[in-house]
NUTINU-652498 format. One record per residue (C-alpha): x, y, z; residue in one letter. Coordinates in steps of 0.001 Angstrom, whole numbers, plus 524288, in hexadecimal, padded with zeros to 5 digits. Layout:
# NUTINU-652498
XYZA;...
# end
This chain:
# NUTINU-652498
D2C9A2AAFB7F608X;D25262B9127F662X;D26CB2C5167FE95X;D1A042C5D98036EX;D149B2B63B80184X;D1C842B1C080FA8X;D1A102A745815E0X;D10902A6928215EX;D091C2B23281C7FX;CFE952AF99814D6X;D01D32A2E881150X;D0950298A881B35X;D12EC291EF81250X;D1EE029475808D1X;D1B9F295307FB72X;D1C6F2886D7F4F6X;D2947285907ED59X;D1EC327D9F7E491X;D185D28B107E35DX;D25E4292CD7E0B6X;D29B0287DE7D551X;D1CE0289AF7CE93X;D1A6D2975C7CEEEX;D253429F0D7D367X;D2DFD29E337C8D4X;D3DEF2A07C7C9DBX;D45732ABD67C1B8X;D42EF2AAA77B373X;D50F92A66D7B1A0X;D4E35299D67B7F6X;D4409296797B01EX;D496229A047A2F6X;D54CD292477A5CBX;D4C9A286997A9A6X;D4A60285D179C43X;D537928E5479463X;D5AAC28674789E0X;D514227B3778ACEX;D57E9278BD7991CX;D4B7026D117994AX;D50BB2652B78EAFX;D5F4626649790ADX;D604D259B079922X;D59472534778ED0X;D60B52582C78450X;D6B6A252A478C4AX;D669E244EB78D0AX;D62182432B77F42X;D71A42472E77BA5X;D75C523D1C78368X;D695E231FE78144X;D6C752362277097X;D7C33234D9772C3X;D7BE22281F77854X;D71462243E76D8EX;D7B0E22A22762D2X;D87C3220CB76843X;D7E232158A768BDX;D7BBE2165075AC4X;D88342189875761X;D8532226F47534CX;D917622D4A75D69X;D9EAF226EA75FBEX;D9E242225976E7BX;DAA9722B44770E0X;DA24D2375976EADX;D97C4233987761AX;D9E0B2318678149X;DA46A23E1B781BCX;D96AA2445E77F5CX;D8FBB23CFC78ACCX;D9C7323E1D793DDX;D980D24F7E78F41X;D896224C2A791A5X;D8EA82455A79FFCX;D98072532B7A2B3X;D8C33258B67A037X;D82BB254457AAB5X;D8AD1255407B3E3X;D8B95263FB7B052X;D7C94264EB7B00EX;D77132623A7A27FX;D6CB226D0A7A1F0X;D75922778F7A6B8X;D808B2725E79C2BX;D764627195791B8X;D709827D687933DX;D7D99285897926EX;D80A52828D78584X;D7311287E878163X;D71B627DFB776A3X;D658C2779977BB1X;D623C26A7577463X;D6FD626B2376F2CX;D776B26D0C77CEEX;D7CA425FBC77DF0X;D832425FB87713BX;D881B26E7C77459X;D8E73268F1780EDX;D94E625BF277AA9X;D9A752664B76E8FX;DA02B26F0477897X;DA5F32631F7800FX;DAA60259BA7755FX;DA92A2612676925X;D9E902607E75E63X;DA5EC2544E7582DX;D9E9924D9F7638DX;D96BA2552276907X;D8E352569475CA4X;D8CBB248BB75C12X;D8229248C976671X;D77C224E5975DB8X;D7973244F5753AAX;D6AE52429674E4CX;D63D924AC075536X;D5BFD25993754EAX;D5A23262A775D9CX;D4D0225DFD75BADX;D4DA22504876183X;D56162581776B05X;D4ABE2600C76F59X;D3F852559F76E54X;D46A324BF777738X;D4B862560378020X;D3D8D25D1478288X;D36A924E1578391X;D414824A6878E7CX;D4051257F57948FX;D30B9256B8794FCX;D305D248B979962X;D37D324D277A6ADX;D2E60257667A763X;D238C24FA17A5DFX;D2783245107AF87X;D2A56251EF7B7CCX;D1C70256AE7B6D3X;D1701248C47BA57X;D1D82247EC7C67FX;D18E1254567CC42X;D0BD92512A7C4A0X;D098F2441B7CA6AX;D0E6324B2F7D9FEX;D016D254677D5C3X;CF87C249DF7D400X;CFD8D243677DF99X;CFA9424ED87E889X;CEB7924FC67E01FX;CE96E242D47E507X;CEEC3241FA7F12CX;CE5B924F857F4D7X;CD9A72475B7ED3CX;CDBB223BEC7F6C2X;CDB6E2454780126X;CCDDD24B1D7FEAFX;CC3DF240767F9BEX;CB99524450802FDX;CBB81254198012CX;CAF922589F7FA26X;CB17E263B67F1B8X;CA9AF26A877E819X;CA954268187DA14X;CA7ED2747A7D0D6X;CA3E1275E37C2F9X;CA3BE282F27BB0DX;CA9AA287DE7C91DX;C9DAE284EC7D079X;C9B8C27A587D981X;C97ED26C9D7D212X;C9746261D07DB36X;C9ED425CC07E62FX;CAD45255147E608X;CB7A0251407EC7AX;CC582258407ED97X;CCB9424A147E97BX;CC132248BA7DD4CX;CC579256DE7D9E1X;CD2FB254237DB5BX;CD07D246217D3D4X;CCB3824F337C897X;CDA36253A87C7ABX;CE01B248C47CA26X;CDADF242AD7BE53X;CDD3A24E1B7B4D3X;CEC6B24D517BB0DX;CECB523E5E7B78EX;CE986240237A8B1X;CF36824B437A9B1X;CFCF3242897ADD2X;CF804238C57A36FX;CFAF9242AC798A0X;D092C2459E79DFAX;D0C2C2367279BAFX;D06C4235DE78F83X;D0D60241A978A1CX;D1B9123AD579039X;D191622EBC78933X;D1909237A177CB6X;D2285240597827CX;D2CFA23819784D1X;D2F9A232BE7766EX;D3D692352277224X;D407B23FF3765A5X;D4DFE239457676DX;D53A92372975A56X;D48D923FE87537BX;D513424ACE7517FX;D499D255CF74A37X;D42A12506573EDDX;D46F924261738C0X;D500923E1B742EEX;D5D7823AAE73F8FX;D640E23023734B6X;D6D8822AE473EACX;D6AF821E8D744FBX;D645022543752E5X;D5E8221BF875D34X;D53D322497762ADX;D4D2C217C2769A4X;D5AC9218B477277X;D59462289677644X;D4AF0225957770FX;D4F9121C9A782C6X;D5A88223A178822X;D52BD22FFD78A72X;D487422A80790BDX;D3D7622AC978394X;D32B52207C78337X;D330021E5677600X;D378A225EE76978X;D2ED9232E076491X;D304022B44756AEX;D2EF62351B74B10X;D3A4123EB374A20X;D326B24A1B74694X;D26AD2491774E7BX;D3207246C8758D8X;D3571253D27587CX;D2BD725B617540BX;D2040256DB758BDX;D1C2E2617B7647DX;D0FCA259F57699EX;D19422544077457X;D1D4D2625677900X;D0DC626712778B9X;D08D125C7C77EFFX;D117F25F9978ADAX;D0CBF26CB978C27X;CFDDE2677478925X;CFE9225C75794E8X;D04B2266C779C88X;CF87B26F7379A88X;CEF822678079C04X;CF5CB261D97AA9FX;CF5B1270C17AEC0X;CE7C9274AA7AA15X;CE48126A8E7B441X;CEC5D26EA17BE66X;CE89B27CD47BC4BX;CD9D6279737BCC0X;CDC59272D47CA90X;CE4E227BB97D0F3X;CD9EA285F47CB42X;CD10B27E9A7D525X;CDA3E27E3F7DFFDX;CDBF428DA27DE10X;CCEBC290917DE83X;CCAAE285D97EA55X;CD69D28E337F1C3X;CCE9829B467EF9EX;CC7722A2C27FC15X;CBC2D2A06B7F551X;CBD7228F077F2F1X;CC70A28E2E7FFB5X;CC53227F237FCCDX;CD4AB27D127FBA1X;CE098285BE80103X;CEE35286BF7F9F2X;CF99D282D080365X;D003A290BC8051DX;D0D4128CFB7FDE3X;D06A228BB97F25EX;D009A29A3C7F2A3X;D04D62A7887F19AX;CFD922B41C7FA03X;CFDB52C4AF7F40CX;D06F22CCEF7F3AEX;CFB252D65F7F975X;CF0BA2CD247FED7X;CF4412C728809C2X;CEA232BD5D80B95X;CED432B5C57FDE9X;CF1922A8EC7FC55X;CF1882A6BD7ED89X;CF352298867E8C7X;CFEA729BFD7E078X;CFF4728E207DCCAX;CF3BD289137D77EX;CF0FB296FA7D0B9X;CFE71292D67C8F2X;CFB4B2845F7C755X;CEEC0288887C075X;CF358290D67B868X;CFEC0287BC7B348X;CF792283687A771X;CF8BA290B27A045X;D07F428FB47A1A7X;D07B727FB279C5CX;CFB9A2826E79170X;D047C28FA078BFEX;D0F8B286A678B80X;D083527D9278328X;D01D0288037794FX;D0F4328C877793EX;D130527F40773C8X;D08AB27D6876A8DX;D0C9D28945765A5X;D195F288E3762B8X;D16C527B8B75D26X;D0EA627F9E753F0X;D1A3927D8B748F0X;D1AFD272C173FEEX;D2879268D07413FX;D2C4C26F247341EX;D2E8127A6173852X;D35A1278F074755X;D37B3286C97500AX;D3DF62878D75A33X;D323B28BCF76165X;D311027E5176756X;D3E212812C76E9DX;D37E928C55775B3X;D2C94282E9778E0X;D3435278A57802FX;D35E02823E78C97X;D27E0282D178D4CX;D25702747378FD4X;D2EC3275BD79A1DX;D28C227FEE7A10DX;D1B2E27AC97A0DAX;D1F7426D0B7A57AX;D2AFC273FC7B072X;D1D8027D427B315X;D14D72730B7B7F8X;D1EBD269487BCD2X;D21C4275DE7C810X;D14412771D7C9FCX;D0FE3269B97CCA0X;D1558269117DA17X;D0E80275C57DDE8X;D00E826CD67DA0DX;D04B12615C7E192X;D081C26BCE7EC99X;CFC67273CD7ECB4X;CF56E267067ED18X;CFD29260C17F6D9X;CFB8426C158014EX;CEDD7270707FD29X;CE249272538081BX;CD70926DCD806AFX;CC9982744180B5CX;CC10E2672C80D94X;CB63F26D8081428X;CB5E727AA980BF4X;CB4402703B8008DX;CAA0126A7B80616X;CA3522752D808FBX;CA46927A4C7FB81X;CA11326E3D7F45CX;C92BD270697FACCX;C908D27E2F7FB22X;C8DB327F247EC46X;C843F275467E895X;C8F4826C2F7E492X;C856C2600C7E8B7X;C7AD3264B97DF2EX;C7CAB258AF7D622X;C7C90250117E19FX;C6D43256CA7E6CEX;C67972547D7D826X;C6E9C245FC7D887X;C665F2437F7E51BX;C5A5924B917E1CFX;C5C19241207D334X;C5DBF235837DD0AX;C51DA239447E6D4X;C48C623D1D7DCB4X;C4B622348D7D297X;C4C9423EFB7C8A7X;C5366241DB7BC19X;C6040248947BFBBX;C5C71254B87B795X;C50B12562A7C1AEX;C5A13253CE7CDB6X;C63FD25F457C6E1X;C5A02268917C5EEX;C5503267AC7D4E6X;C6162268677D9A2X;C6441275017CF6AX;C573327AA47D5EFX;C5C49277C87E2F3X;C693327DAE7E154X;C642828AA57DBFEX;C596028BF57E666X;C628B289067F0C8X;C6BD4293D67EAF2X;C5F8029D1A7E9AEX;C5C4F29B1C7F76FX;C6A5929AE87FD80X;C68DC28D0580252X;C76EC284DD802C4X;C76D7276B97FC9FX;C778E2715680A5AX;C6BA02777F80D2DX;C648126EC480014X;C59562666380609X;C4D2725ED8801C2X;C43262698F8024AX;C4D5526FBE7FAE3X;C4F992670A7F17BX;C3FBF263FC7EF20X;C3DD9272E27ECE9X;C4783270FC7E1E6X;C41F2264E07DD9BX;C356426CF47DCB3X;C399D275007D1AAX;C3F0026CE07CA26X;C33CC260277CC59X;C2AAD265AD7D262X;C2AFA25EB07DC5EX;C34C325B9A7E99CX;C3D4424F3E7EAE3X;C3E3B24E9A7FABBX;C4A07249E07F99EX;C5156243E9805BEX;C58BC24E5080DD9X;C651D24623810A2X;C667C24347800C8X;C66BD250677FFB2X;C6FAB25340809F1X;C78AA24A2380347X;C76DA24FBD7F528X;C7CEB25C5D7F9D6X;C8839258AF80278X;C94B1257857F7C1X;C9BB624E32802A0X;C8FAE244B47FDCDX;C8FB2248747F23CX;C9F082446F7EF02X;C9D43236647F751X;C9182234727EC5EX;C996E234777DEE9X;C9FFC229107DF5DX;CA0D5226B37D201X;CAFAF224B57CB25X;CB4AA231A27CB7AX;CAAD4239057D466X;CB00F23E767E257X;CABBB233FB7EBB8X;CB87022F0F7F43BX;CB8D5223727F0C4X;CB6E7226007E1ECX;CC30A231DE7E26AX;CCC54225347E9CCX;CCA5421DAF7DE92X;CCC91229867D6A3X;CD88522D387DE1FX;CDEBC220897DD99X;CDB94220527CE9FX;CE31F22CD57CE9AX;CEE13228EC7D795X;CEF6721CD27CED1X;CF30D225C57C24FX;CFBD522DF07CA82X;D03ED2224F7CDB9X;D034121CF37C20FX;D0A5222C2A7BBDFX;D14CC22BC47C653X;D199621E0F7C438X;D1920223127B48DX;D20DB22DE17B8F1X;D29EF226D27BF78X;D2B5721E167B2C4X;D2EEA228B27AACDX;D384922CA37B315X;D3F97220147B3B1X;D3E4B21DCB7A4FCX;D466322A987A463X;D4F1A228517AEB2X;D52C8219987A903X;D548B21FF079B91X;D5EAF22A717A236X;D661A21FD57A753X;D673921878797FAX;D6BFD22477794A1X;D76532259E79EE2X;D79D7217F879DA2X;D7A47217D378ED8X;D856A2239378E78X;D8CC721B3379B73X;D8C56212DA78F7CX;D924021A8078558X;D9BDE21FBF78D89X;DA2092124979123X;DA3A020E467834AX;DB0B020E1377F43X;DB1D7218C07746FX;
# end
């Protein structure tokens, strides 16, 4: 992979061909011609010619004759490789008709646009092309989440600490931190199925501003191509761009969060947190410094969101136009949402990866999560408790107690009852003798995460109900997937069996 990374150097393994997919990109060739000529919508184009053609024999629209020669073309054609055949002729939207004209002649090969736009063209190809990547995205989405659980159900009893404003807060667990993620990912995953239930509504039929005056079924390609129901008004059916920017906008939003944990995972890898250790595939070493290993990984993940939120202020952008007055602009913007979406769907394996072979630190986490007065809350709760006293009282002992303790170089460990009653002295006037072992129990964050037990907090037993709340939903989004999928794949095989149809007929 490099000249100077090599294997059993600095670091002990191969670099990860998760890692090389996400950020080692090939030549710029290859990607250009991944989507040169709008190479993502060509098989789509390709099945709304055919789901259209059999709708246009149906109705009595195109002698039976023709359209047999037409799909017996289409047919030729697959076998060939319909993207590579499309994309030759260079006529985009328009590359099935270019083929049929050079086969059969524009006599019949011009029949197969018969009420429709390059509009509808475009809509229904983009909303097929974005449903598969979608559906894509899920998958490797829901193997994520999988790998966030199964490392949550791993750690219930490793105490961590909790930070606010970047300073230690109170103590957790690794599996009530992880929960935190887990439930941000599920309403992600909430938003991707309710922007396919809008997504896949069929333009079909729409054309490119008041449909057409012949008698089209667009119920029947609604069906054939795998549509829920029809997008109804013609106009708003292809011009309406709130579709397209949503996809970039869920998009954003799914990697802000992913940034902001892999953000964690970066810094808790540092010298300095040393409370988790990226598996060597996933990292990189200098050029110069030999004693490097730089999480390559995670320092992409993070910064994913930039690529996915310029992609949508891109869109917004060049949507800013009114449907009276159409640019081509919006041509240009199609790549984009294929990028972001191809973007993320690489880079979800190398997330499930990194959290599939990541070490944990149990007992540098524990010590952290009480060397920095993360059980502070827990001493005024008891100091409340013991001395009956309004919890304002209770915070401001244990505020005294933490500053003199810092004043005097003493460790939170080292927090006792003579301690304590010195505190207690400034701020009542008086001590509390409070018992030694509460004490001793106030300030260990092991006790501390066994005592919040209410819904949501990190006790065990509370993060197993949590987890199996969690696990629920996540089987719950893969059977949806798999739905999906078979809705498409029965509607495929209507199609198919709908031109076996046509071509038995007797012309």
């Amino acid at each position: 992979m490099s000249v100077y990374r090599g294997e059993g150097v600095r670091l002990k393994k191969e670099t990860s061909q998760n890692l090389i997919n996400t950020c080692y990109p090939g030549p710029d060739e290859t990607v250009m011609g991944k989507y040169a000529r709008m190479r993502p919508q060509l098989p789509y184009f390709h099945a709304f010619d055919k789901a259209h053609l059999v709708m246009l024999v149906e109705q009595g629209l195109v002698p039976v004759a023709d359209a047999q020669k037409m799909f017996k073309v289409f047919r030729e054609v697959e076998q060939e490789g319909v993207e590579e055949a499309r994309a030759a002729t260079c006529e985009h939207m328009h590359s099935g008709e270019a083929i049929l004209t050079a086969k059969l002649g524009k006599e019949i090969g011009g029949e197969v646009h018969l009420g429709r736009s390059s509009g509808d063209l475009l809509t229904v190809s983009y909303r097929m092309a974005m449903r598969e990547k979608v559906l894509t995205l899920c998958e490797q989405f829901n193997q994520m989440r999988k790998a966030i659980l199964k490392l949550a159900g791993e750690n219930l009893e490793t105490v961590i600490p909790g930070y606010t404003h970047m300073q230690h807060a109170q103590p957790q667990t690794l599996a009530h931190y992880l929960g935190f993620w887990e439930s941000s990912f599920d309403r992600d995953f909430e938003r991707f199925r309710e922007y396919y239930r809008r997504l896949n509504m069929s333009p079909a039929g729409a054309a490119v501003v008041v449909g057409s005056d012949f008698p089209l079924d667009r119920e029947r390609t609604c069906r054939l191509l795998g549509f829920d129901e029809i997008n109804l008004n013609t106009l708003d059916s292809i011009y309406s761009r709130d579709v397209e920017l949503e996809a970039h906008t869920i998009l954003t939003v799914m990697t802000a969060t992913l940034g902001r944990m892999c953000e964690d995972l970066l810094l808790w890898s540092s010298s300095e947190f040393n409370m988790v250790e990226i598996d060597d595939g996933l990292c990189g070493t200098s050029s110069i410094m030999p004693q490097k290993k730089n999480a390559y990984g995670v320092e992409y993940l993070k910064g994913l969101v930039g690529t996915c939120l310029g992609y949508l202020v891109e869109s917004v952008t060049i949507y800013k136009n009114p449907p009276t007055a159409t640019t081509f602009e919006w041509i240009r913007n199609l790549t984009d949402a294929w990028r972001g979406y191809d973007e993320v769907i690489t880079a979800l394996p190398l997330v499930t990866e990194t959290l599939e072979t990541l070490t944990i630190h149990k007992d540098r986490m524990l010590e952290q999560a009480g060397a920095f007065w993360d059980t502070a809350t827990d001493l005024a709760g008891a100091i409340v408790r013991e001395g009956k006293l309004p919890w304002r009282f209770g915070h401001q002992i244990t505020g005294v107690v933490v500053r003199m303790a810092i004043e005097e170089g003493r460790q939170p460990k080292e927090v006792d009852s003579a301690f304590v009653d010195r505190a207690a002295q400034v701020i009542l006037g008086k001590p509390l003798h409070m018992d030694e072992e509460v004490i001793r129990k106030a300030m260990d964050p092991t006790h501390s995460v066994l005592a919040h037990k209410m819904p949501g907090g990190p006790a065990p037993e509370r993060m197993r109900e949590e987890l199996t709340i969690h696990s629920g939903k996540l089987e719950d989004d893969i059977a949806w997937v798999a739905r999906c999928r078979e809705n498409l794949r029965q509607a495929s095989g209507q199609l198919e069996s709908a031109i076996d149809g046509i071509l038995e007929q007797k012309a």
